[in-house]
N, C-alpha and C positions, 0 to 999 in steps of 0.2 A: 278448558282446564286440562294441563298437563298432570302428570304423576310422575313423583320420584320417591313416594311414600314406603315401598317394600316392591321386593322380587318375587311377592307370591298374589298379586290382587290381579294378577290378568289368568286365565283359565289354562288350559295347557297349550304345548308348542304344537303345533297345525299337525305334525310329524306322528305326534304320541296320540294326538285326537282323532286322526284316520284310521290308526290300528285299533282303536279301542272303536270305531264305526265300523271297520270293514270284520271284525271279531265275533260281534254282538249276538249275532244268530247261534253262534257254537253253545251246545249244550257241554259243559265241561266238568270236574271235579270241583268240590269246594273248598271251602276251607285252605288258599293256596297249594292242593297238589294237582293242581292243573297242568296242562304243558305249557303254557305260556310262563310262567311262574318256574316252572325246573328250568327253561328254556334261559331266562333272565339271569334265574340261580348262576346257570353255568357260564355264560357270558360274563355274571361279574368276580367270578374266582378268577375264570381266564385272564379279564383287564387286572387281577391282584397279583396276578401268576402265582396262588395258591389251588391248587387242583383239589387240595382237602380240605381246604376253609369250609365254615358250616355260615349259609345265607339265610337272612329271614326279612322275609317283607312285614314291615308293620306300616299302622297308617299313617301317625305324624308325628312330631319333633315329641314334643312333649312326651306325648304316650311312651316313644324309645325311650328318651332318658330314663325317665322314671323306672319305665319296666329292665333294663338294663341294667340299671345303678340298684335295684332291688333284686335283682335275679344275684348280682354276684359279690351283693354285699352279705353276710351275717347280720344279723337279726337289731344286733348290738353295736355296728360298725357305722361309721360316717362318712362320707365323701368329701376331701379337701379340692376345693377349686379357687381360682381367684375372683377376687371379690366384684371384677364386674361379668362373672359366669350368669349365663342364661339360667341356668337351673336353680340361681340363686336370686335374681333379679328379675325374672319376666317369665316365672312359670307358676305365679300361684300358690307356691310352697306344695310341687306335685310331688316332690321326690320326701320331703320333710311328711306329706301325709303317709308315707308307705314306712313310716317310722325312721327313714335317713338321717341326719343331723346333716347340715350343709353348714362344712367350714370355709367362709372367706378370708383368703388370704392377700397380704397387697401384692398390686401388682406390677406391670410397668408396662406403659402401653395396652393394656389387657390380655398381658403375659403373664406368669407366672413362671419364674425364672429356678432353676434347681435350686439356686444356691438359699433362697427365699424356702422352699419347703427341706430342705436340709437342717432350716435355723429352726423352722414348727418343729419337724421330726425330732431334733434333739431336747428339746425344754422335753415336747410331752416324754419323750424314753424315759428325761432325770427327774420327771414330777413322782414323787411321794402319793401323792392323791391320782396318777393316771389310771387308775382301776373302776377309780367314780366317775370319769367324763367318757363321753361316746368315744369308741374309738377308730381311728384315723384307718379305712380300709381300701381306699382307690381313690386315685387324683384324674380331676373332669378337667378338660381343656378343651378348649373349639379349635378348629381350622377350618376357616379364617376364624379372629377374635371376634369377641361382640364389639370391639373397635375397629374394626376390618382391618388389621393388623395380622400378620404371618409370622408362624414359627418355621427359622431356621432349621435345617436338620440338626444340625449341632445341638440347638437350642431343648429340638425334641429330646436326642441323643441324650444328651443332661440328663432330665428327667425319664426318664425312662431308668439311666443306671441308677437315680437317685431312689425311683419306685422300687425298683429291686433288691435296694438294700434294707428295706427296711418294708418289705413283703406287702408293697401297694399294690394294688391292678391300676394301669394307666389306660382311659377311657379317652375316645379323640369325639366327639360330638364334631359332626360331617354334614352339619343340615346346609351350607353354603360350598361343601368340598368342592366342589365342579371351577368355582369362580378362586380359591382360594390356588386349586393346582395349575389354572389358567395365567394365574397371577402374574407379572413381570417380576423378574428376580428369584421366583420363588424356585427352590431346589429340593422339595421331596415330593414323590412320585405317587404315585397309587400303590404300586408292590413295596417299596421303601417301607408307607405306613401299614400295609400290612405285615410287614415284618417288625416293625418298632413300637407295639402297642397290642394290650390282650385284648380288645375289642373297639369297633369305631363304626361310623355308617354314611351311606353315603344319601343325602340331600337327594329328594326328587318333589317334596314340596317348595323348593324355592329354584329351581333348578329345573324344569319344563314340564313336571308331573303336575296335575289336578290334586293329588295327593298322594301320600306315600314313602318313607324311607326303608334303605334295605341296611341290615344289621349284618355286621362281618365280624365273625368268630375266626381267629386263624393260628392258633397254637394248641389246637384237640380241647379246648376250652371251655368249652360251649356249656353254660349251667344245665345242670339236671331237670330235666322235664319243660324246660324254656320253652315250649312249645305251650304250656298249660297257663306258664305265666304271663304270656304273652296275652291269652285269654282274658286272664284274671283280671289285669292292665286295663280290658278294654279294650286294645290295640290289634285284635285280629279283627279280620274282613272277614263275613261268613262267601260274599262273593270275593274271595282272592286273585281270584283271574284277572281284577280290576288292579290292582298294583302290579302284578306280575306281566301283563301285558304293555305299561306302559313303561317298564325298569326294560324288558326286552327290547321295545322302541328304543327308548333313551341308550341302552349298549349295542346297536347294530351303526353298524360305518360310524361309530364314533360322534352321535350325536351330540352324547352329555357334553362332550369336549368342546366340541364344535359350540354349541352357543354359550356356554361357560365362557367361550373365547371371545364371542362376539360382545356378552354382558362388559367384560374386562376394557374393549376397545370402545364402549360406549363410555364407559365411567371414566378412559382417560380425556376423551371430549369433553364430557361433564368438566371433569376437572379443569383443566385450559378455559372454557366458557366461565366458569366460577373466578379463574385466578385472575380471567384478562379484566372479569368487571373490578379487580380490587378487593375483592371479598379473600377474607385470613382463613386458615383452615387448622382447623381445632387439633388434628391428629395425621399424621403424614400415612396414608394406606393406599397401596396398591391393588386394593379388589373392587370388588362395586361399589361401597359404600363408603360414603365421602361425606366425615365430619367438617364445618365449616363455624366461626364464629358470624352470626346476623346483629347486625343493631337493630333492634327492638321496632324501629318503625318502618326501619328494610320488611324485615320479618311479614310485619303484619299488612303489609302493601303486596308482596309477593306472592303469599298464600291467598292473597283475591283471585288467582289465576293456574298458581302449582302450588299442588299439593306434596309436604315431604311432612316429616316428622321433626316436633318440639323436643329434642332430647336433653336436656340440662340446663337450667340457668349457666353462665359465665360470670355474667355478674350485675350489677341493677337496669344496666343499661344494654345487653348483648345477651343470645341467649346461642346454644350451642346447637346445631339443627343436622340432620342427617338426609343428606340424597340419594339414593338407589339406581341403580339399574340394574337389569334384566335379561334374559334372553327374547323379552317384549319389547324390549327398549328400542326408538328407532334415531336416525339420525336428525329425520324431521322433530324428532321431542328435541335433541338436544339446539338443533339450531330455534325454534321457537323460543326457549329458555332463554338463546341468545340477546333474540332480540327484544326480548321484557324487558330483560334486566339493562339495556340500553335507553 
């Protein structure tokens, strides 16, 4: 049995798993003010080229959202995203328990395009009734999408002016950023999005950590007391040293880049093996994840041997299926795939 199920079911990269073995003896600080942990810190302002951004390690995708999207929203305020946003579709309603409202918007490709939150922002401004409905405080986006789909710089550029004018916080959800900046075609940077967005984080549970994301504040932003809330969340390590050691792996000689590049050059294999057998593809992405339409008895013959995910009906006879790769991903998976599907 192969796997192309997700970039997070294999443990960590060999790399990150030796510094967290050859570490382990060190008696250190907790609660993340460890040296490994400042160490990481500073590394990943350096890779923003923000020297004063404010970094924070949390444990996983979830927990950041949520504790994020609660830290800098008002009590009263909602978070617009589009409608195939993770925070709205595959998180449990974690952001909605902290009292959020999750507004879905349409999208296009699992975009969310300015011009589209331009048309919400003005109904609600001319609503009579907008004092009764939650109101609209920071717009979520992924990069990459929950369609493995990339925004443009321009694209971001948009939204961002469009956030500004009508006093949104724009949130970049970064749990895939390694594979997303890796991308072929793609044209924004790491310092780029730290400069085009009031907060974002960068991916180390899907990205070569065990677990872990580190949260980037980078315009003197950083909510009050966020250290508490992060708590409150759930989302802090009492042993911190443990994400802080392996964010430090991950930014020494450019690892995260390094197999973010390799996951990229696996997925276009994937893809070439998928297109040569004649299989159609659901959504055109250049990151890991590679939508495909299956007929139904393709489908169910294929999964006798690989493992990927059921993502959506198409229609009574086809169903929409998603493939993955990794910084685990090897050539020998992909050529195996090959020769199944022959």
């Amino acid at each position: 049995m192969i796997s192309f199920e997700s970039d997070y079911n294999n443990g960590a990269h060999p790399d990150v798993l030796r510094r967290l073995v050859e570490t382990n003896d060190e008696t250190t600080l907790t609660y993340g003010f460890d040296r490994h942990s400042e160490q990481a810190k500073a590394k990943i302002k350096a890779a923003c080229q923000k020297e004063d951004a404010e970094v924070f390690l949390l444990t996983g995708g979830t927990q950041t959202n949520a504790t994020v999207i609660d830290a800098m929203l008002r009590s009263y305020e909602a978070v617009v995203c589009p409608s195939t946003a993770h925070i709205s579709v595959h998180e449990a309603g974690a952001v909605e328990a902290f009292g959020h409202k999750v507004i879905g918007l349409p999208h296009h490709n699992g975009k969310l395009e300015a011009e589209t939150l331009q048309q919400f922002m003005d109904v609600f401004e001319h609503d009579e009734s907008r004092d009764h409905v939650a109101q609209p405080g920071m717009v979520y986006v992924s990069f990459p999408t929950e369609m493995g789909t990339l925004y443009t710089a321009a694209e971001l550029l948009a939204l961002e002016e469009t956030c500004h004018r009508h006093n949104l916080h724009l949130f970049v959800d970064g749990a895939r950023l390694g594979y997303g900046l890796m991308a072929e075609g793609n044209d924004i940077t790491l310092p780029w999005l730290a400069a085009h967005c009031d907060a974002f984080y960068i991916g180390g549970t899907k990205v070569g950590a065990l677990c872990g994301e580190a949260v980037v504040f980078t315009h003197g932003n950083t909510p009050r007391c966020f250290f508490s809330i992060v708590k409150r969340h759930g989302a802090l390590l009492a042993k911190g040293r443990l994400t802080g050691v392996q964010f430090d792996a991950l930014f020494t000689d450019d690892l995260y880049f390094r197999i973010s590049r390799h996951a990229i050059q696996m997925a276009m294999l994937l893809r070439k093996v998928l297109a040569d057998a004649g299989i159609r593809f659901h959504i055109d992405s250049t990151t890991n994840q590679q939508f495909v339409i299956l007929p139904n008895e393709l489908m169910h013959r294929l999964e006798k041997q690989v493992q990927f995910i059921h993502w959506e009906p198409y229609d009574v006879h086809n169903t929409v299926c998603r493939f993955v790769t990794s910084w685990a991903t090897t050539e020998k998976d992909i050529e195996t795939l090959r020769k199944i599907l022959e």
